[in-house]
C-alpha positions as CSV (number, residue, x, y, z in Angstrom):
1,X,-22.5,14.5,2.9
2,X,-19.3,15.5,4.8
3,X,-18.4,11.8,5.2
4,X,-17.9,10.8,1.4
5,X,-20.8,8.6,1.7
6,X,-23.0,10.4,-0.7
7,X,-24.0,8.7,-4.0
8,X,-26.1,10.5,-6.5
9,X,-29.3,12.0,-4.9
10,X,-30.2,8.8,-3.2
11,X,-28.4,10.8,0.2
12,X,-25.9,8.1,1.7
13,X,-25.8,5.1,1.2
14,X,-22.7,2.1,1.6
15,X,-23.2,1.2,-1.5
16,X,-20.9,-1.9,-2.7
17,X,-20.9,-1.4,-6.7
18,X,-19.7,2.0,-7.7
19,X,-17.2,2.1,-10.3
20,X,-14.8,3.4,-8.1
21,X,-14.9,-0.1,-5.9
22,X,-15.0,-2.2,-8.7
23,X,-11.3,-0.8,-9.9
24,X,-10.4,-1.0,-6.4
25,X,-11.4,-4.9,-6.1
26,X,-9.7,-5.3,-9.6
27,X,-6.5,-4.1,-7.6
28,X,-6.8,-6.1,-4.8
29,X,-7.3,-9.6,-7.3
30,X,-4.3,-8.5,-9.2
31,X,-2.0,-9.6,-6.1
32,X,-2.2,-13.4,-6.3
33,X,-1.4,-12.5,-9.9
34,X,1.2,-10.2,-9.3
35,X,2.5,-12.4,-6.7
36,X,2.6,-15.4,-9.5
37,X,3.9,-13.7,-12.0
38,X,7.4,-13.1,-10.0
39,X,7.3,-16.5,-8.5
40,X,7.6,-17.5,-12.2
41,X,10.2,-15.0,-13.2
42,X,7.9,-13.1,-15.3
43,X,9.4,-9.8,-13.6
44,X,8.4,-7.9,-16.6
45,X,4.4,-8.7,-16.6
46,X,4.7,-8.4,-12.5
47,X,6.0,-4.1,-13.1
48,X,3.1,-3.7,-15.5
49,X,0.4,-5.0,-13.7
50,X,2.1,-3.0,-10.7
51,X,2.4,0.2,-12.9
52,X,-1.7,-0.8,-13.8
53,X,-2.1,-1.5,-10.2
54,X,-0.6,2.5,-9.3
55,X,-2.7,3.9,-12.1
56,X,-5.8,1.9,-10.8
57,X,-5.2,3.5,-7.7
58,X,-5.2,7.1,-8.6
59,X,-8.5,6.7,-11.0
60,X,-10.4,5.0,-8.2
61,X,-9.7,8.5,-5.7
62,X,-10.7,10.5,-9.0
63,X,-13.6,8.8,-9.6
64,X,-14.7,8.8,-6.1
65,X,-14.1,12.4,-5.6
66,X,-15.2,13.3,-8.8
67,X,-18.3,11.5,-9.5
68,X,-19.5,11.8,-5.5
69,X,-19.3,7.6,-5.6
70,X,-17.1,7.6,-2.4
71,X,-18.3,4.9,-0.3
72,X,-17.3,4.1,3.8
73,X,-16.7,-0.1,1.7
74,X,-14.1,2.4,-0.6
75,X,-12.8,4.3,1.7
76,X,-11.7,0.7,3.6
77,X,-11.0,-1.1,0.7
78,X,-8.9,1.0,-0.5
79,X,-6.2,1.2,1.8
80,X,-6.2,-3.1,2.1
81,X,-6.0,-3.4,-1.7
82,X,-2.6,-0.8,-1.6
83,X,-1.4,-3.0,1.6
84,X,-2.4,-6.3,0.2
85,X,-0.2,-5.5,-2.7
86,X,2.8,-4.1,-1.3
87,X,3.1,-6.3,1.6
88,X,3.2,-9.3,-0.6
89,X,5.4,-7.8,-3.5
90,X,8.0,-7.1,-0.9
91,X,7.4,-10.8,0.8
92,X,7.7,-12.0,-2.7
93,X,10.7,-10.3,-4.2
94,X,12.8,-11.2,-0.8
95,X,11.9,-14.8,-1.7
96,X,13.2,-14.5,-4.8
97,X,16.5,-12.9,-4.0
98,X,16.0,-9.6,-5.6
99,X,15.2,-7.5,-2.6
100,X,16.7,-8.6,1.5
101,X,15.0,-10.6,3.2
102,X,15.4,-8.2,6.2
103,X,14.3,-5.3,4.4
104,X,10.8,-7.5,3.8
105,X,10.8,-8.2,7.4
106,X,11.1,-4.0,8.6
107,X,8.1,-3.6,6.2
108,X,6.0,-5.9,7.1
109,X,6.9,-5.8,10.5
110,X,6.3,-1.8,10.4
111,X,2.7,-2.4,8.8
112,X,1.9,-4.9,11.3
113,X,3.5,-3.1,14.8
114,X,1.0,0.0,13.7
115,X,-2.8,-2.3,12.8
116,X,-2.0,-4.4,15.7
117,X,-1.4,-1.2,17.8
118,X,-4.4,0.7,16.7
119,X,-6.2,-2.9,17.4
120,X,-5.6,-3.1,20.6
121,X,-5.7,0.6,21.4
122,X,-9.5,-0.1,19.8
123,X,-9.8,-3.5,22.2
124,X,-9.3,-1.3,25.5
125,X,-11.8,0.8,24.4
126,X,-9.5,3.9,23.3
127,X,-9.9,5.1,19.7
128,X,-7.2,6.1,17.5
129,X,-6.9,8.3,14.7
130,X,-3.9,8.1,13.1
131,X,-2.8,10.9,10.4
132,X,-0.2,10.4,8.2
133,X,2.9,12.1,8.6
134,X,5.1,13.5,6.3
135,X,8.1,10.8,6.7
136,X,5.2,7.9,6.1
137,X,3.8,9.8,3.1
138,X,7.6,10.1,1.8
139,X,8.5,6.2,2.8
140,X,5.4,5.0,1.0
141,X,6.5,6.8,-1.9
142,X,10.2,5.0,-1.5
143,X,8.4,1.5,-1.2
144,X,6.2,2.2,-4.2
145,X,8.8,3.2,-5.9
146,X,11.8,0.5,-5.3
147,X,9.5,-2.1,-5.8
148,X,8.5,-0.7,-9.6
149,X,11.8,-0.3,-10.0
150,X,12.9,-3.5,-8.4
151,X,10.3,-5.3,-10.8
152,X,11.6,-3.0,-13.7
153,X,15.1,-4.2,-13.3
154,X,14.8,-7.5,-12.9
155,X,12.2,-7.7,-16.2
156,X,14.3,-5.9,-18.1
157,X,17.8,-7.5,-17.0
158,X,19.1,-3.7,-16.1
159,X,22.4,-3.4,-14.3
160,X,21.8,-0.6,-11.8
161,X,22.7,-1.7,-8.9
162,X,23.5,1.5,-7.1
163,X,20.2,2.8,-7.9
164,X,18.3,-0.5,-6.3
165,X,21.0,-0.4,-3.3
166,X,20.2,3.2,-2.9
167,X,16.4,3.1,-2.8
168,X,16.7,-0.3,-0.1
169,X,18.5,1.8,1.9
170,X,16.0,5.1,1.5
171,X,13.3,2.6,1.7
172,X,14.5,1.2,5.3
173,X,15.4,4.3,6.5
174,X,11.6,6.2,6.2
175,X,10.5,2.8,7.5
176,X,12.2,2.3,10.5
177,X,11.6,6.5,11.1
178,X,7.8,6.5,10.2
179,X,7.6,3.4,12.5
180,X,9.0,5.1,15.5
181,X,7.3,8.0,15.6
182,X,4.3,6.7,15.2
183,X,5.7,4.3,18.5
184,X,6.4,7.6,19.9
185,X,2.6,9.0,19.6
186,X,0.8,6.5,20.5
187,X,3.1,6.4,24.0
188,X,2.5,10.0,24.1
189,X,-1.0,9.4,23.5
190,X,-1.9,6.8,26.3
């Protein structure tokens, strides 16, 4: 089926237990772990169950594309369990002093400015299709990766602070870009 929904020669179906879900769950209950873990200072469990998190997220899109187990429950899932996670690593590690609080703030605030947009675009009746662009492709990259290496640092007591001021900085930057364009279209677009 051109819609991902196929699984096995059953024709489509929105099938809930395909392997491919069931890693994508696991991800998705790994954040209140992941979120305990560095409210407890155990920074160095937190970046391996992030780095298992990131690998967890690449086998469940091989799987799905692979095996045919893509599901429209994946395909939704998905994206939440990646949100879920960095959304409430960056709320975290602000309350704990290792990344600004203002930096949490652009994130979140990003992530929220763009559901709640498409939301009520989808309220007053006008759909929205939003494609990701290269600067939002590049900036979840950056926020992927200075939370890893946030995680990495602190768990491993490593003094590179230029690196982890660099990558905030990056990291804000693609944000606050990413976030205004996709401002921009959406004007454009109504």
């Amino acid at each position: 089926m051109p819609d991902g929904t196929q699984l096995g020669q059953d024709g489509p179906q929105s099938a809930l237990l395909t392997l491919p879900n069931v890693i994508t769950f696991g991800r998705l209950c790994a954040v209140p772990v992941a979120v305990w873990l560095v409210l407890d200072s155990a920074f160095a469990w937190a970046f391996w169950l992030f780095v298992a998190a990131g690998l967890s997220d690449a086998l469940d899109g091989w799987l799905a594309r692979r095996t045919g187990a893509g599901s429209a429950v994946g395909a939704m899932l998905d994206p939440v369990a990646d949100k879920a996670l960095l959304v409430s690593m960056y709320v975290t590690l602000a309350a704990m002093g290792i990344l600004p609080v203002w930096l949490a703030i652009l994130v979140v605030f990003r992530d929220m400015l763009i559901v709640g947009g498409v939301l009520v675009f989808a309220l007053i009746g006008h759909r929205v299709a939003i494609r990701p662009i290269l600067i939002s492709r590049l900036n979840t990259g950056l926020q992927i990766v200075l939370v890893a290496v946030a995680l990495g640092l602190a768990g491993y007591a490593l003094p590179l602070p230029i690196l982890l001021t660099a990558l905030i900085w990056a990291t804000a930057a693609t944000t606050l870009c990413s976030g205004a364009i996709y401002v921009g279209q959406a004007a454009r677009a109504r």
